[in-house]
C-alpha positions in Angstrom: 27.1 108.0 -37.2 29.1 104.5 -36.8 29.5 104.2 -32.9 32.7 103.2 -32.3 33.6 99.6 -30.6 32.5 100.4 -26.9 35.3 100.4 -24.4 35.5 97.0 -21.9 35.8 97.6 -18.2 39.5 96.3 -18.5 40.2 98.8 -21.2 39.0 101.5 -19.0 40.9 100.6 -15.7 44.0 100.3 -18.1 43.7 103.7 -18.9 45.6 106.4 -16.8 44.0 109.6 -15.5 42.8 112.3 -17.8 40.5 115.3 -18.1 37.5 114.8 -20.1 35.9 117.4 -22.6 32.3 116.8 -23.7 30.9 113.2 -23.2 29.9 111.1 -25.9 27.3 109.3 -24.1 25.5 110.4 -21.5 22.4 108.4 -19.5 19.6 110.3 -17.2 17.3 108.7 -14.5 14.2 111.3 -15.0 13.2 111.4 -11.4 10.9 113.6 -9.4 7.7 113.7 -11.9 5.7 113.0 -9.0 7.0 115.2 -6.6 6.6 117.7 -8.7 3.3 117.6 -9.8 2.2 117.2 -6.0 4.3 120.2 -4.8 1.6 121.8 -7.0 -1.2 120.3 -5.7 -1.7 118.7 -9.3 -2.4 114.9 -10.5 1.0 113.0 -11.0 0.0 113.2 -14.9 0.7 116.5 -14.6 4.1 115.7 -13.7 4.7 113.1 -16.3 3.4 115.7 -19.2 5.8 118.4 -17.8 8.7 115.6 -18.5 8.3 114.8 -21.7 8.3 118.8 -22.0 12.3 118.3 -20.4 12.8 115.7 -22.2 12.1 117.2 -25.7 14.4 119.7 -24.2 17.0 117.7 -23.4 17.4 115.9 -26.6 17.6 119.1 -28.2 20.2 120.4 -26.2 22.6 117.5 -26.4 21.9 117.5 -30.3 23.5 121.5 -30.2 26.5 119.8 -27.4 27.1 117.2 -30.0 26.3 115.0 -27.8 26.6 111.3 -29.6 24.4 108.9 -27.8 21.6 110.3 -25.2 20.1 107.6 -22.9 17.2 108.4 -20.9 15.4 105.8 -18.8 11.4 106.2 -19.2 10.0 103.1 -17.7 11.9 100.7 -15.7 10.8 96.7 -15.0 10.1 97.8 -11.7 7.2 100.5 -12.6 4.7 97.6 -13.3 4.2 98.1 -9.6 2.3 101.5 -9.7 -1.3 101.8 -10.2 -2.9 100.6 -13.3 -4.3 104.3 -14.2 -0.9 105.5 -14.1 0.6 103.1 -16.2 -2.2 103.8 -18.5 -1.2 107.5 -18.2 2.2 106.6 -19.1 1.5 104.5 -22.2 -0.8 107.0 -23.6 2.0 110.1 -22.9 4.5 107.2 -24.6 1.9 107.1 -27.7 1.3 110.7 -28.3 5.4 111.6 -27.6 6.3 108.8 -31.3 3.6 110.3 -33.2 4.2 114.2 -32.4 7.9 113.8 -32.2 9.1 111.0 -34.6 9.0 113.1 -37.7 11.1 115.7 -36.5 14.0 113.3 -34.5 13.7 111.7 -38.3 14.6 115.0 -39.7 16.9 115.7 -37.5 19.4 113.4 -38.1 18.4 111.2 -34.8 18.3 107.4 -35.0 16.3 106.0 -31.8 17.5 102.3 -30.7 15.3 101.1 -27.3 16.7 98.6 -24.7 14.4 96.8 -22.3 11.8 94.6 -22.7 9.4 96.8 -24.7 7.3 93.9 -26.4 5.5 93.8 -23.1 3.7 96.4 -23.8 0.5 96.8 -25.5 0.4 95.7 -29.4 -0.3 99.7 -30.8 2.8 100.9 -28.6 4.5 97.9 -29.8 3.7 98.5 -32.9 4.7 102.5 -33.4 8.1 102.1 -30.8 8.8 99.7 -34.2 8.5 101.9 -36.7 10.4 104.3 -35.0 13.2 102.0 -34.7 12.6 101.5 -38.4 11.6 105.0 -39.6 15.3 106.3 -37.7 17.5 103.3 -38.4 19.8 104.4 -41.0 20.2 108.3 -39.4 23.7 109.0 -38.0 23.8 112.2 -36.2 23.4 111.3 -33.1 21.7 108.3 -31.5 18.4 108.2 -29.0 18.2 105.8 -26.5 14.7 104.8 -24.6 14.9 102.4 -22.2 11.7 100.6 -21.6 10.4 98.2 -19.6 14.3 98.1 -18.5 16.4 96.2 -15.4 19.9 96.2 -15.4 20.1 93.2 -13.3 17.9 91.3 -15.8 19.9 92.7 -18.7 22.7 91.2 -16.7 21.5 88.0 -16.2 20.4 87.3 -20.3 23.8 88.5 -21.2 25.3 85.4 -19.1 22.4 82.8 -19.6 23.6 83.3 -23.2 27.4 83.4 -22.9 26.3 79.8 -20.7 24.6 78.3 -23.7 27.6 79.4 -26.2 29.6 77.0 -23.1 27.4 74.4 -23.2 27.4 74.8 -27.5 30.6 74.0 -27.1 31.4 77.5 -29.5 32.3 79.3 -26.8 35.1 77.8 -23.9 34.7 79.2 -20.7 37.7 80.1 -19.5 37.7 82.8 -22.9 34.5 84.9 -21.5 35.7 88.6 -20.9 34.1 91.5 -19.7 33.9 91.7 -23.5 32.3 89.1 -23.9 29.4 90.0 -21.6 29.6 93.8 -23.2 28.6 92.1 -26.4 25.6 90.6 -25.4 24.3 93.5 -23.2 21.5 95.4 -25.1 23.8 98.8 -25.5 26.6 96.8 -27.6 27.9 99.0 -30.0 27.0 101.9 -28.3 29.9 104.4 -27.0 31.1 103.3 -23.0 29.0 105.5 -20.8 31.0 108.4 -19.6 28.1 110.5 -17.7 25.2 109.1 -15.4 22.6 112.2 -14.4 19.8 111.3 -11.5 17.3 114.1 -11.1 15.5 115.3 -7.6 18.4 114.1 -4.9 18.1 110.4 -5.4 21.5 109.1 -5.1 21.0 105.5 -6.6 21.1 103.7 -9.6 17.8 102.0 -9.6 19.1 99.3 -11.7 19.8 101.2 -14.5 23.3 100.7 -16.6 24.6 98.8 -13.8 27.6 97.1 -15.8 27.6 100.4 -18.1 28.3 102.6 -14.8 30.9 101.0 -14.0 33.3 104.1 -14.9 30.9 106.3 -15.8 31.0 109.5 -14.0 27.8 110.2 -11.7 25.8 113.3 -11.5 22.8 114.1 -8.5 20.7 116.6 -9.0 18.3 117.9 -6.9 16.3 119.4 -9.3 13.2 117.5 -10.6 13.2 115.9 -13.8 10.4 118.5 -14.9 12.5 121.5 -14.4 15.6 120.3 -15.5 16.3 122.7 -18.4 19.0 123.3 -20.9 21.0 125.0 -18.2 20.5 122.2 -16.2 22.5 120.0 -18.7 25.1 122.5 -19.6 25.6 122.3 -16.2 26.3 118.8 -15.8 28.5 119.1 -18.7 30.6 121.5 -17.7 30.6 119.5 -13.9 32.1 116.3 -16.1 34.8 118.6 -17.9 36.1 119.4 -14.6 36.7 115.8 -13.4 39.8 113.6 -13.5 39.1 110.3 -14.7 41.6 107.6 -13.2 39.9 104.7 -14.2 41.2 102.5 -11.0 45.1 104.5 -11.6 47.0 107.2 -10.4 
């Protein structure tokens, strides 16, 4: 699959209102790991292992919606702040999900692309997140996205630091930066806009995720946790974003 261009925020609040069918992209904050694993009295592991269970679900359910682009946000810049032994946890779960799952997204038809800052991490998960990349890169089916080690606001902020230096270059003039412009330096260019943001266990926030992507995306809370979101769960949500008008800012 060749994504098409991705759609600016001005193109989008040019547009007049419309009912949507199926989304091409859709994004989900897994939330509520942890809460769900303690409603059981069990380790937060627990919890994390049960989501990658959903998670495996998930992408095979938007494969059979024909879903084009899947986005799911598994670590965020902000999770460096939990306790060592669970970010170990994590990593390890990370590990063991490329090599039991790689060969068969491959298969599949998946290409997996990863936004965020993942060369933090340690040199092995460095090292297989790269042949993944490498191992999926010419599939066209449908497209996988991880984000890791992700922050919108710092996505944000590299996007412009570059546009600034194109300024300063002199090979770019300020007053032609567009929201394009910005678009095309954010680490999702060429992806399909965002049409459908999902947060799991009654969060209602963005936790820096897709800020400039959200823009007019349509947004979906849950309150069931990530672990037990199933592929009812995402029909669900589908068939919630069929229903909606989308104005884009017009009548």
């Amino acid at each position: 699959m060749t994504a098409e261009p991705a759609r600016s925020v001005d193109d989008a609040a040019a547009g007049t209102g419309s009912s949507e069918g199926s989304p091409r992209h859709i994004a989900i904050i897994m939330d509520g790991n942890g809460r769900w694993a303690q409603r059981r009295g069990l380790p937060r592991i627990a919890g994390h292992r049960k989501g990658i269970e959903a998670a495996r679900t998930v992408v095979k359910t938007a494969g059979a919606l024909g879903i084009e682009v899947l986005t799911l946000y598994a670590f965020s810049s902000e999770n460096w702040s939990r306790p060592a032994s669970e970010i170990s946890d994590l990593m390890d779960l990370l590990r063991r999900f490329i090599r039991k799952e790689l060969e068969a997204l491959a298969e599949e038809g998946i290409r997996i692309r990863v936004i965020g800052d993942y060369q933090a991490f340690e040199p092995d998960v460095v090292e297989l997140i790269d042949r993944a990349i490498a191992r999926t890169e010419t599939n066209s089916k449908a497209t996988l996205v991880v984000a890791l080690n992700y922050g919108s606001q710092s996505e944000i902020t590299q996007s412009v630091r570059k546009i600034a230096a194109d300024v300063a270059a002199g090979t770019l003039k300020a007053d032609e930066v567009t929201s394009s412009t910005i678009e095309r330096h954010l680490s999702t260019d060429g992806l399909p806009p965002l049409d459908l943001l999902i947060r799991t266990s009654g969060e209602c926030r963005l936790s820096n995720f897709l800020l400039w992507q959200s823009a007019y995306a349509e947004l979906y809370f849950t309150d069931t946790l990530w672990p037990d979101f199933d592929e009812q769960s995402l029909r669900d949500a589908v068939s919630d974003f069929s229903q909606r008008e989308r104005r884009y800012g017009g009548l």
